[in-house]
N, C-alpha and C positions, 0 to 999 in steps of 0.2 A: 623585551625592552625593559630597561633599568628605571627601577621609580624613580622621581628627581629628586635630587638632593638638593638642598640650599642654606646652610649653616653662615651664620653671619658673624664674626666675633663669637664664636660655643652657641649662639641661640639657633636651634634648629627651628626653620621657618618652612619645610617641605612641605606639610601639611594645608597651606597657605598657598600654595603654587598652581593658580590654573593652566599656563602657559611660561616655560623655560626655555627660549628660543637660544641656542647658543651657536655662536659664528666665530670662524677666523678671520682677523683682522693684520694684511700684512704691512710691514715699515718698511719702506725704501730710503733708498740712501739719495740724496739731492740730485745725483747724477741721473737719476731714472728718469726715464720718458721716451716719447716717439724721435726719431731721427725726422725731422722734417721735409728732406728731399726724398728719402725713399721709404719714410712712413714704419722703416724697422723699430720694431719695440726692445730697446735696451734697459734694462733691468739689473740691480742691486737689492736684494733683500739682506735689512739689520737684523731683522727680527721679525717673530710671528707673536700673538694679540690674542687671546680668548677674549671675547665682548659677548655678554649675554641680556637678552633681554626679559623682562620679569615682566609677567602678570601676575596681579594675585587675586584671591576670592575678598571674598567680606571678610572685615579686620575688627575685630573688639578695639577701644578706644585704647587700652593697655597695651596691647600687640603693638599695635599702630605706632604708638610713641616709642616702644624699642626700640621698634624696625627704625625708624627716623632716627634717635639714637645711635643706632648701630651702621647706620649707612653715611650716617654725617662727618664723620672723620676728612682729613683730604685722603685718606687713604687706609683701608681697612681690609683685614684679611675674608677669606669668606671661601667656601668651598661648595665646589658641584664636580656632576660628572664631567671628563673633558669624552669628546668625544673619538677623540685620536687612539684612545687607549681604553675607555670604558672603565674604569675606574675612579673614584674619587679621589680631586686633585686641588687643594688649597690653593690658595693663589690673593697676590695682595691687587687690589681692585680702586677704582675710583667711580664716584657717582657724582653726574653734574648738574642733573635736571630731574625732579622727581614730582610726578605730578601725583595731590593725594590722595586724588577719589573726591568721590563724593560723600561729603557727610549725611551721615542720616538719621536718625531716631528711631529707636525698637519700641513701639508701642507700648509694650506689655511688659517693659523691663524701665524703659523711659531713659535707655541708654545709649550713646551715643556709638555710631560706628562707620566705617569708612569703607564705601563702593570702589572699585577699580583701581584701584592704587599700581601704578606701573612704574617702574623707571628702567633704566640700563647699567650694568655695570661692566667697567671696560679694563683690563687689566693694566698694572703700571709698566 
């Protein structure tokens, strides 16, 4: 199995990655849907969608502000593996909802840093 990959804008974030779920996400064209009298499924595919979803470990207060930085764009390039192909495949992405963790305090450094930080990013 392939480490993950997760580069955001050049910042390489993999190391940060506890969980990289990645999914295909397909477009249909308006005309799709069930035939109501005999329940046939008619179908037009525009287009297919990488969407992945991100977990990550504990974030230095520094990290953290990049990655928000770099995710905040309406639109920002970023690369992982796809899974079609196994190799590394750039791709320009959007994020709509990013929740930031929990903040916490390092006793022994007296510095701030952020718990569970997740969000999604869905291809444009």
């Amino acid at each position: 199995m392939a480490k993950p990959v997760l580069i955001i804008n050049g910042h390489d974030y993999a190391a940060y990655v506890l969980e990289l779920n990645i999914s295909r996400n397909d477009l249909d064209a308006d005309g799709s849907g069930r035939d109501v009298q005999t329940g046939l499924m008619h179908r037009t595919r525009i287009a297919t969608k990488l969407k992945a979803e991100v977990k990550l470990r504990r974030l230095g207060e520094d990290i953290h502000r990049q990655l928000l930085a770099d995710i905040s764009p309406v639109f920002y390039t970023a690369t992982v593996i796809d899974p079609n192909t196994g190799a590394a495949a750039s791709r320009t992405f959007y994020t709509s909802t990013v929740p930031f963790g929990a903040q916490r305090y390092d006793r022994e450094t007296g510095r701030p840093y952020y718990d569970g930080m997740a969000f999604s990013m869905t291809e444009r």
